[in-house]
N, C-alpha and C positions, 0 to 999 in steps of 0.2 A: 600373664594369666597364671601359668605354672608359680612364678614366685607366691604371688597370692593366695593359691589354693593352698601348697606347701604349709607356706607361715602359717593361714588360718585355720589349717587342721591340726598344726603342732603347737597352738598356740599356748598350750600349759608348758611346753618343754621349761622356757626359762625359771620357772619358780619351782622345778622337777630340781632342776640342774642345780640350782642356790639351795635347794631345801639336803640332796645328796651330800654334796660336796661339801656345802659349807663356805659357799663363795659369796664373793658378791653380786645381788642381782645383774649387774652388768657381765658378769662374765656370763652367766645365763644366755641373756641376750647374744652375749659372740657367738656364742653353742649353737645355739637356736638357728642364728644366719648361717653360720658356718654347715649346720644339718640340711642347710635346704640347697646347697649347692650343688651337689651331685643331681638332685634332682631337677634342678631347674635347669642346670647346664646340659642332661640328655635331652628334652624338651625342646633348648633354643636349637641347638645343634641341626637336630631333626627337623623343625622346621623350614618350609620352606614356602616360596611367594608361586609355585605352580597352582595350578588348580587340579581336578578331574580325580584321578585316581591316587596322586602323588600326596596330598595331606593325611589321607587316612590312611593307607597304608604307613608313613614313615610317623602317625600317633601309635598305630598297632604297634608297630617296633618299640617305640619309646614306654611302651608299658611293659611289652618284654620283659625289656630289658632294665626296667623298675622292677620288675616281679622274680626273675630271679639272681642266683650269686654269679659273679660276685655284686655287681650295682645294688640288684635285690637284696642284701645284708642292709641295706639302710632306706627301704623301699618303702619305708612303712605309708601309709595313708593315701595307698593306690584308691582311687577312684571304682576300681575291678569289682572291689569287699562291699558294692553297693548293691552287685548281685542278687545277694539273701534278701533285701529288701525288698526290689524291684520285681524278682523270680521266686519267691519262694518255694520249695519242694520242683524244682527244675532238673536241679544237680546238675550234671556237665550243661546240658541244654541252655539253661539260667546263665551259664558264666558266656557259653557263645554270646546268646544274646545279648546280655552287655557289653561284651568285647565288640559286637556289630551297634550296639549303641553308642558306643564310644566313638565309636571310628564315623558314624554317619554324622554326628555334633564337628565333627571335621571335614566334614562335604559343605557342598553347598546347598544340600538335602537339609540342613542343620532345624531348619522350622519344623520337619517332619520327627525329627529325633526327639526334637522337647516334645512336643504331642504325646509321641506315642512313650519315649518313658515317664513323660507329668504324668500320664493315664495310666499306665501301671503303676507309679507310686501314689497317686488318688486310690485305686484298687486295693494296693496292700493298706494303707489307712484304713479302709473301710474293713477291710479281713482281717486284721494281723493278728495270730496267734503266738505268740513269745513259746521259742521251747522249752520243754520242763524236763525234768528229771526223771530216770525211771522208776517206776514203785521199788521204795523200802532205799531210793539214794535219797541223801540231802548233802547240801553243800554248807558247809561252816562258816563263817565270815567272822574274822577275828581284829582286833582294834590294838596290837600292841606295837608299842615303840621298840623296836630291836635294836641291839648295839654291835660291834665290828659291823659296818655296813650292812645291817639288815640283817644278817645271818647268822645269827647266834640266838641266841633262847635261854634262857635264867631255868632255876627249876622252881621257881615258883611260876614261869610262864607255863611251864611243863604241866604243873598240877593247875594250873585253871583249864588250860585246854582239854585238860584228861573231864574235868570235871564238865566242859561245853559238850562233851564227845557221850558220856554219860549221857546227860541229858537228851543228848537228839536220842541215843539207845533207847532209856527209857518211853521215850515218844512214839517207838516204833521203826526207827531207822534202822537200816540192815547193813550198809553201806555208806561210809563216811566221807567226803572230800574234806582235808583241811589244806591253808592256802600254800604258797611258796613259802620254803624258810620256814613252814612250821613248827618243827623238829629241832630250828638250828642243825648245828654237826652232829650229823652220824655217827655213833661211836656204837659199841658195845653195851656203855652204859644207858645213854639212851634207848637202845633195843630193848632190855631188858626192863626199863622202868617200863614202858609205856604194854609191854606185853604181860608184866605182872598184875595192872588195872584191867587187862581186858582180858583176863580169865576166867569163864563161865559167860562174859558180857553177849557171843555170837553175835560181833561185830569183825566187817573186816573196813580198814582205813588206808586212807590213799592221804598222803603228805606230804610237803616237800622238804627236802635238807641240803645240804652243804656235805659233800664228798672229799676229804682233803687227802692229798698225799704229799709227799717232801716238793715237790716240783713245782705242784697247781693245786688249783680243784673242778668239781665239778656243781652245779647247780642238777640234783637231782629230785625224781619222785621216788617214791618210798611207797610199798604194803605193807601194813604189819596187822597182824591175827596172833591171836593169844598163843599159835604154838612156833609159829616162825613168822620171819619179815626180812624182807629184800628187797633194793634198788631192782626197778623195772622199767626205770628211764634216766637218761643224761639227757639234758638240754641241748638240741640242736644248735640254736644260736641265742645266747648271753645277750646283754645290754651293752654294745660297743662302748667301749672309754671307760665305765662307768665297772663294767666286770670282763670282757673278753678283751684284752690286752694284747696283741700277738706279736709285740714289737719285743716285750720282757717277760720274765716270770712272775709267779706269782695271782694272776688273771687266772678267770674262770676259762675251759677246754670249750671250743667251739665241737661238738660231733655232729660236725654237717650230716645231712641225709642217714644217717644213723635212727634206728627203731623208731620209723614213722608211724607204728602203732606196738601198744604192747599189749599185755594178757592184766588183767585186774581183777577183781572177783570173780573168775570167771565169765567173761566176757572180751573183747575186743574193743579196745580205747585208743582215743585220738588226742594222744599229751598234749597240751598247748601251754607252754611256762609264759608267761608276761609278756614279755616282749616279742616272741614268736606268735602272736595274736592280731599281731598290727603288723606281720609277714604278709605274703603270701605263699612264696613258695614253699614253708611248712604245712600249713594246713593243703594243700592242695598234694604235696606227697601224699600227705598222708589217706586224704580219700580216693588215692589210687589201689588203698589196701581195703579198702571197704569196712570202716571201724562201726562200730553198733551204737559206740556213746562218745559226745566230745567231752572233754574234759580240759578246763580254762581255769588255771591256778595267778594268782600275782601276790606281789606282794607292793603296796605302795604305799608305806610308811613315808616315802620321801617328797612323794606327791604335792604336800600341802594343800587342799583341798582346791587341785585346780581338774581339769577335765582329761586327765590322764586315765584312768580305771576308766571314767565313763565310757572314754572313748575300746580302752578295750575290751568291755562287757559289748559294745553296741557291735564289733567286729566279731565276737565267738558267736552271737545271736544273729548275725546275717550268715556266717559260713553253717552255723546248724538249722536253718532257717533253708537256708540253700537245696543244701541236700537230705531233710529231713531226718535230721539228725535228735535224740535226746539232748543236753544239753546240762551239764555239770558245773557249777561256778562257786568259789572260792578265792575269797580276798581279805588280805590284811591291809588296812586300813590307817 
C-alpha cells in the first residue's frame, strides 16, 4: 500500500528526472523506484500483524519519521499536507486531527475514519476558499527556458521580466513575487540593472537567484527596491541529486533549519523554494515563528508538462489553507 501511494503521488518524477538531466526515460523510471524506497522500507519495517494499539501507534511513528531529517529530507508526499484540505483554518489543531485520522485508518476503527474524514472532505468541497494574496501582492508566473540547469537568466530574460514586473506596477501592484532562479546569479551587475528600472516605480520585489562562491552555491530569495536589495533567504533544503550534492563540491548548501521566516516588505514571511513545499518539516518550522504571508516560489522548466508544480501549488494551498494563511505563488514554467 505504502509502495503504491509513493509511486502514485510521484508519478511525474520520471519524465522530471529525463527532462533535467537529459537522460533516458528509463533512468527516470530507476530514480522514480529508487525515491520510494526509504519510504516504503520505514512503512514495512513498522508494520506489524498485532492488533489494538500497536498499528497505529507504529503508523504515528512512521510519519514521524517521514516528516522529519534526516528520513524527512526525501519525505515528500506525506499524507499529513492533506490537513489544509480536510481542516481548514484549524492550524496545529487541523494537523492533530489528521495525525488522529491517520492513525484511526490503522485501527480496526478504520470504517469510522473514512466516514468521518469523506465528510470533512465532502465539507471542504462544498466551502473551499483557495488562499489569496494580500492587497497590492501579486505573484508573477514566468515561461522561460533557463540554461546551466535552470539558473541562469540572459539579459534579454532580464528586460522582459522587468517589463512583466512594470506591468503588474502599472496595474496597481505594490509588491512583487517573481519565481525561483528569476534573477539567475546574483552579482552586482544584476543589482544594479534591475534597481535602475525600478526607480521612481514604488515597487518592492521578492525573486529568486543563484548565490555562488569558489566552493558551492546557494539557491536564494532576493529584495530589491530602487535604493537597495539583499539576499533574505538561503534554501533550507535543495532538490537532492539533482542540486544538493553533499558527497562533492560544487552542489547547492543545504541550511537546514536556518531563517524559517524572514522580514520582506515589511512584513513576516514564510519562504518556501520548490522542493521544500512537498516537505514538511519546513513549512511546519516555520509556522512555529508565526509568519503573516506564505510565500511559494519554483522553478519547473524541467518538468515537462507532467504534475510536478501541480502538485506543489496543491501542498502551499493546503499548508496556507491550514493555518489561515495569505498565500503568494510564483512559477516558472
Amino acid at each position: 500500500m505504502a509502495a503504491g501511494y509513493f509511486l502514485g503521488a510521484s508519478r511525474g518524477l520520471p519524465t522530471g528526472v529525463s527532462g533535467f538531466f537529459g537522460y533516458q526515460f528509463s533512468i527516470g523510471i530507476a530514480i522514480w523506484l529508487t525515491a520510494s524506497l526509504p519510504f516504503v522500507a520505514v512503512y514495512t519495517l513498522l508494520w506489524t500483524v498485532k492488533r489494538g494499539w500497536h498499528r497505529p501507534l507504529r503508523y504515528l511513528i512512521a510519519t514521524f519519521l517521514m516528516g522529519v531529517p534526516p528520513l524527512g529530507i526525501i519525505g515528500w508526499a506525506s499524507p499529513i499536507t492533506a490537513a489544509g484540505i480536510l481542516f481548514p483554518g484549524w492550524g496545529w489543531w487541523g494537523l492533530g486531527a489528521m495525525a488522529a485520522g491517520l492513525m484511526l485508518m490503522a485501527s480496526r476503527y478504520w470504517p469510522v475514519a473514512v466516514l468521518v474524514l469523506g465528510g470533512c472532505y465532502a465539507w471542504s468541497i462544498a466551502s473551499w476558499i483557495a488562499p489569496t494574496a494580500p492587497d497590492g501582492w501579486v505573484g508573477i508566473n514566468t515561461e522561460f527556458r533557463l540554461s546551466t540547469g535552470g539558473r541562469n537568466a540572459s539579459y534579454e530574460q532580464h528586460l522582459e521580466t522587468i517589463a512583466l514586473v512594470m506591468k503588474a506596477a502599472q496595474a496597481g501592484a505594490r509588491t512583487i513575487v517573481l519565481p525561483e532562479s528569476a534573477f539567475g546569479v546574483w552579482t552586482r551587475t544584476t543589482e544594479q540593472l534591475w534597481g535602475r528600472y525600478l526607480v521612481g516605480s514604488g515597487v518592492t520585489i521578492y525573486g529568486g537567484a543563484t548565490a555562488i562562491d569558489p566552493a558551492s552555491y546557494d539557491n536564494v530569495a532576493t529584495e530589491i527596491m530602487p535604493e537597495r536589495s539583499r539576499i533574505i533567504y538561503r534554501q533550507r533544503m535543495p532538490v537532492p541529486l539533482s542540486m544538493w550534492q553533499p558527497w562533492g563540491r560544487g552542489g547547492a548548501r543545504a541550511h537546514f533549519f536556518e531563517s524559517p521566516t524572514t522580514e520582506f516588505a515589511g512584513v513576516s514571511v514564510a519562504p518556501l523554494i520548490c522542493y521544500e513545499q512537498l516537505l514538511i518539516w519546513p513549512v511546519i518550522q516555520s509556522m512555529f515563528y508565526d509568519p503573516e504571508v506564505i510565500v511559494a516560489t519554483g522553478n519547473g522548466w524541467w518538468t515537462g508538462g507532467s504534475n510536478v508544480i501541480a502538485i506543489q501549488k496543491a501542498s502551499a494551498q493546503s499548508w496556507a489553507s491550514l493555518f489561515g494563511l495569505p498565500l503568494v505563488m510564483a512559477f516558472n514554467t
